[in-house]
MARGU-813187 format. One record per residue (C-alpha): residue number from 1; chain; x, y, z. Coordinates in pm, whole numbers, plus 32768, in hexadecimal, padded with zeros to 4 digits. Layout:
// MARGU-813187
+-----+------+------+------+------+
: pos : unit :    X :    Y :    Z :
+-----+------+------+------+------+
: NUM :    A :    X :    Y :    Z :
...
+-----+------+------+------+------+
//
This chain:
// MARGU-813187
+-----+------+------+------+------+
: pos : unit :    X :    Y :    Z :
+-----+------+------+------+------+
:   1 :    A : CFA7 : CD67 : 8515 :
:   2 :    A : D096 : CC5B : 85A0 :
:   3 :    A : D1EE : CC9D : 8566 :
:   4 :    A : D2D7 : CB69 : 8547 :
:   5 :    A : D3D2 : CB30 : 86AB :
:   6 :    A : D521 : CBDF : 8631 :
:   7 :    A : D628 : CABF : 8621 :
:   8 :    A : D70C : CBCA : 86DF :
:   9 :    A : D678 : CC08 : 8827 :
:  10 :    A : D570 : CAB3 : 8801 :
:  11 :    A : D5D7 : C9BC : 8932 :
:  12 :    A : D682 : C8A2 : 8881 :
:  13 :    A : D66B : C740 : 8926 :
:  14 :    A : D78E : C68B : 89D9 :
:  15 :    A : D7F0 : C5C2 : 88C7 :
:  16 :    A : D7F5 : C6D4 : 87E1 :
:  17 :    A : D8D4 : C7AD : 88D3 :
:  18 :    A : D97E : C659 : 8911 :
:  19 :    A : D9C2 : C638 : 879F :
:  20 :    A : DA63 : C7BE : 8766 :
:  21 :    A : DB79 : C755 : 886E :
:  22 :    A : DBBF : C627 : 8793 :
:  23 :    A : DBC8 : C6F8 : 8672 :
:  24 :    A : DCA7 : C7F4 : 8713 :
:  25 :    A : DDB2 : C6E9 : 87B0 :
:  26 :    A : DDC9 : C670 : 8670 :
:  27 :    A : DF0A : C70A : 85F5 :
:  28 :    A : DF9B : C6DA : 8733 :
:  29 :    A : DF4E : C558 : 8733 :
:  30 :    A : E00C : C55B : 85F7 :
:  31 :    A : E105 : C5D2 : 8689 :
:  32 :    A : E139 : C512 : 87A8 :
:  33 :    A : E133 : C3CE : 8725 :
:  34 :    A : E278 : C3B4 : 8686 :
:  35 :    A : E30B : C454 : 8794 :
:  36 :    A : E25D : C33B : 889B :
:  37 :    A : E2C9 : C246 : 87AC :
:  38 :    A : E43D : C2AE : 87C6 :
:  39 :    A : E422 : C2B0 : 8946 :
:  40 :    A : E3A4 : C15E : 8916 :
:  41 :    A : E49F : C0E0 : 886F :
:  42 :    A : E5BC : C18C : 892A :
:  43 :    A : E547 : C11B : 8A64 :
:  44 :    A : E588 : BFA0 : 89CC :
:  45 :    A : E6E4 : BFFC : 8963 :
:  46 :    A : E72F : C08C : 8AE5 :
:  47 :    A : E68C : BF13 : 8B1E :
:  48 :    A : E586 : BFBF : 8C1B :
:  49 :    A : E49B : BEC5 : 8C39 :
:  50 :    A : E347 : BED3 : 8B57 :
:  51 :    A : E252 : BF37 : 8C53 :
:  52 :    A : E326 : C039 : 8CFB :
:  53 :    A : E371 : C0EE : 8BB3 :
:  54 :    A : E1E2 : C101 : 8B94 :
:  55 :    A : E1B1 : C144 : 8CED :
:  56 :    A : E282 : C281 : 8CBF :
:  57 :    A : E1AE : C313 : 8B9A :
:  58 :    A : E08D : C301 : 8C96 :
:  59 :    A : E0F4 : C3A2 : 8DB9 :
:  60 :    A : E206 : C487 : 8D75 :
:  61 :    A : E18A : C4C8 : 8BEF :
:  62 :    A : E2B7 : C5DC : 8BAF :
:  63 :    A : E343 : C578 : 8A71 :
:  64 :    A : E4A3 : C621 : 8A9A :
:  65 :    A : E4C8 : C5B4 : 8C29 :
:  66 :    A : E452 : C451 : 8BD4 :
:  67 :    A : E59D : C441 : 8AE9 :
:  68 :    A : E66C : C510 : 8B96 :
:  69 :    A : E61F : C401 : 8C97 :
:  70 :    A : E670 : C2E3 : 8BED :
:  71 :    A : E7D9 : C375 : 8BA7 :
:  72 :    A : E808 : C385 : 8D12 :
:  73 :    A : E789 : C255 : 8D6C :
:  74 :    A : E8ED : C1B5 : 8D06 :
:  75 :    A : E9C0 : C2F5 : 8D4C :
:  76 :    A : E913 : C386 : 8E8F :
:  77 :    A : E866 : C30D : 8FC6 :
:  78 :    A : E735 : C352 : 9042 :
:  79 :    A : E74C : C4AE : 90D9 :
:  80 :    A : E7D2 : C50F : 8F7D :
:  81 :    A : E6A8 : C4A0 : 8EC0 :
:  82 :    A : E5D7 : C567 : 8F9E :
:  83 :    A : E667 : C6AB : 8FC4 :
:  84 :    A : E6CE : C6A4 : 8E31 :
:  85 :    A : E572 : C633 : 8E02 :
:  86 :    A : E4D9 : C748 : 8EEB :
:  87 :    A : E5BB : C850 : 8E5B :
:  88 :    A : E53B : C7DB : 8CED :
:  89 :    A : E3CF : C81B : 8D40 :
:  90 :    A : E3DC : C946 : 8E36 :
:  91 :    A : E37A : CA01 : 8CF4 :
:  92 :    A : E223 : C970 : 8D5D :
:  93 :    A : E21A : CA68 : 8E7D :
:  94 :    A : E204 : CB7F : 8D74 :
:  95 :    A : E0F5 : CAD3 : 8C89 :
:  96 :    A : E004 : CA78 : 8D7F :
:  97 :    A : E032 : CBE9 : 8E2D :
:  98 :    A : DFCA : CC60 : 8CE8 :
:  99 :    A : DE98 : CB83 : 8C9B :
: 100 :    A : DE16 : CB87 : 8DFA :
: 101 :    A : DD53 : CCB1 : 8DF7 :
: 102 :    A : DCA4 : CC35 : 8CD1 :
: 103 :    A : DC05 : CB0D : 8DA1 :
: 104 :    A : DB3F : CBC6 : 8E91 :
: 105 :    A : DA41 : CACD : 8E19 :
: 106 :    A : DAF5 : C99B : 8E90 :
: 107 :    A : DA9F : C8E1 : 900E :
: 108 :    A : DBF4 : C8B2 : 90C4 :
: 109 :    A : DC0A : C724 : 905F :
: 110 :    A : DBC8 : C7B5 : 8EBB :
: 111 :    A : DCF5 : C886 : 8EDE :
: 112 :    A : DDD1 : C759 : 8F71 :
: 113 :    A : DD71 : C67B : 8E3C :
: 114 :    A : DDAD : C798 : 8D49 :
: 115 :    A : DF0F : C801 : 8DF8 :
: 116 :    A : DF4D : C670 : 8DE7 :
: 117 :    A : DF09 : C672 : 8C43 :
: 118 :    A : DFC9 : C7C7 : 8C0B :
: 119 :    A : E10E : C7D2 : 8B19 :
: 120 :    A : E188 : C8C5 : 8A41 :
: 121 :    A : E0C9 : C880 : 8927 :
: 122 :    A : DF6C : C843 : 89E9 :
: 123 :    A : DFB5 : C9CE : 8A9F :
: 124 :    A : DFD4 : CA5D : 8922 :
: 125 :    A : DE9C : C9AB : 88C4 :
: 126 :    A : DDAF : CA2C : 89E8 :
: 127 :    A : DE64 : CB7C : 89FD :
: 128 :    A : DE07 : CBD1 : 88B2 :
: 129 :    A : DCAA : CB2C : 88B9 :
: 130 :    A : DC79 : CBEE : 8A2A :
: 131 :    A : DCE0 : CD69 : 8971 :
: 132 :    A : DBB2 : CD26 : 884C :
: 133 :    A : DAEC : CC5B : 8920 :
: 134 :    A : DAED : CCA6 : 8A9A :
: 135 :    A : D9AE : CBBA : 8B33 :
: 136 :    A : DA21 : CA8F : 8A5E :
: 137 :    A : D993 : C959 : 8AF6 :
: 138 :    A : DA26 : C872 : 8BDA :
: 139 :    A : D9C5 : C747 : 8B20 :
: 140 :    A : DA72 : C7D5 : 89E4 :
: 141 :    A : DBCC : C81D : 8ABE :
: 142 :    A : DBF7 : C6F3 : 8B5A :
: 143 :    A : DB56 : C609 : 8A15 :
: 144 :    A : DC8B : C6BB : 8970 :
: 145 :    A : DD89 : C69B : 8AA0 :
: 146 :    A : DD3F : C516 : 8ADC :
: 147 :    A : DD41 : C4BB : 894F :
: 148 :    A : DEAB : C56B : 8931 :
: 149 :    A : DF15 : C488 : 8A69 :
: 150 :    A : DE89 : C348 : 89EE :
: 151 :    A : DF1E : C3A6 : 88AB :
: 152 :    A : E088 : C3A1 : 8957 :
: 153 :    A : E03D : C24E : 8A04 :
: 154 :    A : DFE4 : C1B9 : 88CC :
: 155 :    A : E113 : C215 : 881D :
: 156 :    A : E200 : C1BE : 8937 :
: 157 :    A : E13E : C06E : 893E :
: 158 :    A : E179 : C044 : 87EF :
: 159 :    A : E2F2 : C0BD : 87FF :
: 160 :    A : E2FF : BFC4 : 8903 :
: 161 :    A : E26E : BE95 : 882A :
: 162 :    A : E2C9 : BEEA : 86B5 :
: 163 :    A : E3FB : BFAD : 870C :
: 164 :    A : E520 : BEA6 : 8656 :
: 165 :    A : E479 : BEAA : 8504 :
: 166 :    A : E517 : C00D : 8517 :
: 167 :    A : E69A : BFFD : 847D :
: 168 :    A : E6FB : C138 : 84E4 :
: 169 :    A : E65D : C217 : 85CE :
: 170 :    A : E730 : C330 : 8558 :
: 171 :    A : E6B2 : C345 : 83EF :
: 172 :    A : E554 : C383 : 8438 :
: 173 :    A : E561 : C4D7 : 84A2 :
: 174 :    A : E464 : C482 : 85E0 :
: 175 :    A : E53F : C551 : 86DD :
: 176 :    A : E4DC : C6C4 : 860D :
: 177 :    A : E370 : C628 : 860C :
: 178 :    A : E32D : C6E9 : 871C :
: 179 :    A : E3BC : C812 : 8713 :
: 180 :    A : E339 : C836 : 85BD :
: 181 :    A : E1CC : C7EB : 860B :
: 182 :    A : E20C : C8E9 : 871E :
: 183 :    A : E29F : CA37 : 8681 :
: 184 :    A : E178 : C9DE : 8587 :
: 185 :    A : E087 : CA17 : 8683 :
: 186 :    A : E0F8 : CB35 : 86DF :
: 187 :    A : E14E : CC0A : 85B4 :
: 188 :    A : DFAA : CB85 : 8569 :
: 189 :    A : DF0B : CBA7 : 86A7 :
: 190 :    A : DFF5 : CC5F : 87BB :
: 191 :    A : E081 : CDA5 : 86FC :
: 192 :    A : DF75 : CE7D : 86F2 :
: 193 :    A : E009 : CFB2 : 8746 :
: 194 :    A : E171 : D070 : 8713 :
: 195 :    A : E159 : D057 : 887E :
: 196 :    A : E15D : CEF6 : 8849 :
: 197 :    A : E256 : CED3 : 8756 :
: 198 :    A : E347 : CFC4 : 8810 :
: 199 :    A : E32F : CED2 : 894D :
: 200 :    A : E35A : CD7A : 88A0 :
: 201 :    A : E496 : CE3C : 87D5 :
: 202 :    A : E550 : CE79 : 88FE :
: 203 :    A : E537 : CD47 : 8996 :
: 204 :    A : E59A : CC7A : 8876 :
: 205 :    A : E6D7 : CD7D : 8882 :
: 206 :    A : E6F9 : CD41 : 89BE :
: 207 :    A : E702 : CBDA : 89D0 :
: 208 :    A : E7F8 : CBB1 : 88BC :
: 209 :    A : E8DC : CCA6 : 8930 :
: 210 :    A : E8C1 : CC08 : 8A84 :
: 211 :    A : E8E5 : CAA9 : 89ED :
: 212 :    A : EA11 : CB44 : 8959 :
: 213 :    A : EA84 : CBB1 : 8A7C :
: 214 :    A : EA99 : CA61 : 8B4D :
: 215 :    A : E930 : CA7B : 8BE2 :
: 216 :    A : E8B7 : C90D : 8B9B :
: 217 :    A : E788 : C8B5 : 8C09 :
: 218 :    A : E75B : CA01 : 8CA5 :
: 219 :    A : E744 : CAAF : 8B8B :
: 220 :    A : E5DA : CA86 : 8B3B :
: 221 :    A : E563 : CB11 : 8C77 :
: 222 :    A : E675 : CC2E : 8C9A :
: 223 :    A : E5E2 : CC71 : 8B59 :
: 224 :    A : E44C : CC5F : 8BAA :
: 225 :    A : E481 : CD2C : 8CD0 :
: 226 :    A : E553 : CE33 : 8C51 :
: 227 :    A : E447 : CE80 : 8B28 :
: 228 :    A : E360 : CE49 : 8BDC :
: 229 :    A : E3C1 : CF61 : 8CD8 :
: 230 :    A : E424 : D07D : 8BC3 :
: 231 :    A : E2CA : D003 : 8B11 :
: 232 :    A : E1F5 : D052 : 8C61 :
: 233 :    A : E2C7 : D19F : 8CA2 :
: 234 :    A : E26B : D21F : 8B43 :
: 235 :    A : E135 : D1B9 : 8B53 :
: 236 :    A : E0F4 : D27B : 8CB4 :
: 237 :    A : E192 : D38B : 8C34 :
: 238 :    A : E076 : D395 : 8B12 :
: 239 :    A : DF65 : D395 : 8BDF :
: 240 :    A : E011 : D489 : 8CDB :
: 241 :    A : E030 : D57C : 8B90 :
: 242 :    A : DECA : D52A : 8B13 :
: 243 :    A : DE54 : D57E : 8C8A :
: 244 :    A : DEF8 : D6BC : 8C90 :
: 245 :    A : DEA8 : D739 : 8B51 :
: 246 :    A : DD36 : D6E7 : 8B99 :
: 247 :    A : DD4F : D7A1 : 8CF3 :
: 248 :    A : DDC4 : D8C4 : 8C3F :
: 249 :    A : DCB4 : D8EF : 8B1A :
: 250 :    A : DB96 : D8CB : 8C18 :
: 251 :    A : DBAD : DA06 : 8CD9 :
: 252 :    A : DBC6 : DAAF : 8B80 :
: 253 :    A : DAA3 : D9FF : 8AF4 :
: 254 :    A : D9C7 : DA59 : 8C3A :
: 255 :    A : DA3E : DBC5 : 8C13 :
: 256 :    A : D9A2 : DBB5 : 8A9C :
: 257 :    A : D872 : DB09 : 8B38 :
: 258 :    A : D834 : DC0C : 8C2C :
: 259 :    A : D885 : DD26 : 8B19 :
+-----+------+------+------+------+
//
């Protein structure tokens, strides 16, 4: 008798895959159209001109260096917007260390588009989807990856164009959008583990007694990198202890064998 394809391991078409990394951006899209649309509008008010303002959103696409940017831009020169800009997203070094391994699927030129479309929130998406789900398709990734960045286009364009119906930029909350959307995608998707949990609690110590402490922008990646570290010595020393205690039952259980 003919059994029906299981929907689970049944090849799905591209539109279909296409379609679950829609459905997956989606809460991140949310997100990140307020925020665009506050960039938008704050680049008017620093009276950048239109097409720069949108011309940022494409090609750097970093939410907090595209502001911290625009501060600058009447405070700083150049080699100040760079290097505060470069310190900002160095945390990128980390995230794309981490989700590397996981495209061993990818063609050299794959991996340069996805590093182009990575941010915070797009690493906690596909580092959860990669732990459940570990030969996701490509079309899924980057159908999610480019919908997230047209998503923060579009709501720079429209911060850009609809931006002084707005009375007060201040009273809409739009600068916690973020950050909201975020630590809700991780306490849903990221924390898994007490592992897990243990690492993201120290670095949100971290940074806020570092931030305390005069750190500025550093404090973010003095934070990543310390948890970071004391998450991957604990975790070696796990699987040093699991290694050892396995070495040392096996002689015993060939010893019954033999018996």
């Amino acid at each position: 008798m003919n059994r029906a394809p299981d929907s689970t391991t049944a090849p799905q078409s591209a539109s279909r895959r296409a379609l679950l990394g829609a459905k997956l951006a989606a809460p991140i899209i949310i997100g990140y159209l307020p925020v665009a649309f506050a960039f938008g509008i704050v680049g008017r008010l620093a009276d950048l001109p239109d097409w720069a303002t949108i011309t940022m959103s494409v090609i750097v696409y970093g939410g907090a260096s595209q502001f911290a940017a625009l501060q600058l831009l009447s405070t700083g020169g150049l080699s100040a917007i760079i290097s505060t800009t470069f310190i900002i997203n160095s945390r990128h070094m980390l995230l794309s260390a981490s989700l590397g391994p996981k495209l061993h699927r990818m063609n050299r030129w794959q991996k340069a588009l996805f590093s182009l479309e990575l941010t915070d929130e797009a690493y906690a998406l596909h580092d959860a989807q990669y732990r459940s789900r570990p030969q996701r398709s490509r079309t899924e990734v980057f159908a999610a990856n480019l919908l997230v960045h047209v998503s923060w286009v579009v709501g720079t364009i429209l911060g850009v164009s609809f931006g002084h119906i707005v009375p007060n930029l201040d009273q809409l909350g739009l600068d916690f959008a973020l950050t909201a959307m975020f630590i809700a995608i991780l306490f849903t998707s990221v924390l898994k583990s007490a592992h897990d949990w243990l690492v993201a609690g120290l670095a949100g110590g971290i940074a806020v007694v570092v931030t305390l402490a005069g750190a500025g922008i550093w404090a973010t990646v003095i934070a990543a990198l310390t948890a970071a570290t004391i998450g991957w010595v604990i975790s070696m020393r796990r699987r040093r202890r699991t290694i050892g205690k396995a070495v040392s039952v096996s002689p015993q259980n060939s010893r019954e064998a033999g018996a």
